[in-house]
N, CA and C atoms as a LAMMPS dump frame, in Angstrom:
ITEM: TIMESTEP
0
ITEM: NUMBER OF ATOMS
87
ITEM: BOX BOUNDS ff ff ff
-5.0000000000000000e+02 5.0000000000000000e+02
-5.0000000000000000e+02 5.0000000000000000e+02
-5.0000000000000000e+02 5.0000000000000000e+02
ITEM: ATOMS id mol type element x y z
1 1 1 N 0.846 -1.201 0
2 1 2 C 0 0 0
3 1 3 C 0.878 1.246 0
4 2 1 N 0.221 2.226 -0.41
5 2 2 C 1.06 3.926 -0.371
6 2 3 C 0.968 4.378 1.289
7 3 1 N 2.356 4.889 1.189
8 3 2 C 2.267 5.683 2.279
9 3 3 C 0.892 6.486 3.035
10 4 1 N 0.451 7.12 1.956
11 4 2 C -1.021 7.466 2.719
12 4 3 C -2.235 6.42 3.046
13 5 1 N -2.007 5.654 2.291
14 5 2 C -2.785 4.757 2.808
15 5 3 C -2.996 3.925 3.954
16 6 1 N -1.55 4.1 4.319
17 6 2 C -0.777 3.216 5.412
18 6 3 C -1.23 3.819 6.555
19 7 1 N -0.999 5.382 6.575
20 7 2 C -1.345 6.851 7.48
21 7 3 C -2.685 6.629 7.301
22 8 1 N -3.549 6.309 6.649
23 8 2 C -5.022 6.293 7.25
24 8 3 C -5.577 5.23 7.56
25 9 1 N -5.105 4.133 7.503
26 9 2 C -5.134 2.957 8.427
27 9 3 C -5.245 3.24 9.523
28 10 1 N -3.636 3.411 10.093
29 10 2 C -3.449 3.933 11.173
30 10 3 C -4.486 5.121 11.829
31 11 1 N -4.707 6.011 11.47
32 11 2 C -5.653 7.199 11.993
33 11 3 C -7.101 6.19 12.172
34 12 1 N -7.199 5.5 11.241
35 12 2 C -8.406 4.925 11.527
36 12 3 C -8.308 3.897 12.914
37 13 1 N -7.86 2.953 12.752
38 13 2 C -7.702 2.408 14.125
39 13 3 C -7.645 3.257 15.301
40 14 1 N -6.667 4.067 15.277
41 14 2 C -6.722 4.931 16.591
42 14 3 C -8.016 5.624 16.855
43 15 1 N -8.589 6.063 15.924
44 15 2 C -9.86 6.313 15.809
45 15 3 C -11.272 5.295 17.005
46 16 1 N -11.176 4.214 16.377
47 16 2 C -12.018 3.062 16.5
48 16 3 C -10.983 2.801 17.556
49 17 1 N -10.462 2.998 18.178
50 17 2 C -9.824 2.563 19.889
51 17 3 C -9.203 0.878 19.782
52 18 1 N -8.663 0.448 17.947
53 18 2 C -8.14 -1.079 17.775
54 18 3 C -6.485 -0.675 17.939
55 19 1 N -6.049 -1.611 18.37
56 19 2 C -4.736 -1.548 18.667
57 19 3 C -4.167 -1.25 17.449
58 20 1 N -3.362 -0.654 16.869
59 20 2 C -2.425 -0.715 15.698
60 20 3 C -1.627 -2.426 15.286
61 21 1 N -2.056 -2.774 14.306
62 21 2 C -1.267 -3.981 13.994
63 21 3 C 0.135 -3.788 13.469
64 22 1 N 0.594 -2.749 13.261
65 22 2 C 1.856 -2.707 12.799
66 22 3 C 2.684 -1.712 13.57
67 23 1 N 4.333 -1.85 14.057
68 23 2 C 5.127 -1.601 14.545
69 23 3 C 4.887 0.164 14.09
70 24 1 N 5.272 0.97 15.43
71 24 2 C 5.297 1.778 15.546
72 24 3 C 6.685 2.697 16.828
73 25 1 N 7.003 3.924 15.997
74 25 2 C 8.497 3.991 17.003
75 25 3 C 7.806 4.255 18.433
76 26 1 N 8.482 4.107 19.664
77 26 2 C 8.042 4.081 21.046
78 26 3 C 7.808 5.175 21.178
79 27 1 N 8.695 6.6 20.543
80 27 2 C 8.732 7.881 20.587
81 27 3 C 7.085 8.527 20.367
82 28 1 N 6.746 7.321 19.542
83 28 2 C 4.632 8.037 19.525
84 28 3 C 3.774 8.014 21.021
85 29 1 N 4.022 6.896 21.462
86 29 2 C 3.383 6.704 22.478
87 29 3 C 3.656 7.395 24.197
């Protein structure tokens, strides 16, 4: 998938309160 696509995955889950399935740096959290 494209980068943005990837970025609205992500926004979406966080959204909907689902854990992120893919690795993320510790520095976000």
């Amino acid at each position: 998938m494209t980068t943005q696509q990837y970025l609205q995955q992500i926004q979406h889950q966080q959204a909907t309160g689902s854990p992120a399935p893919v690795p993320a740096p510790p520095r976000l959290y």
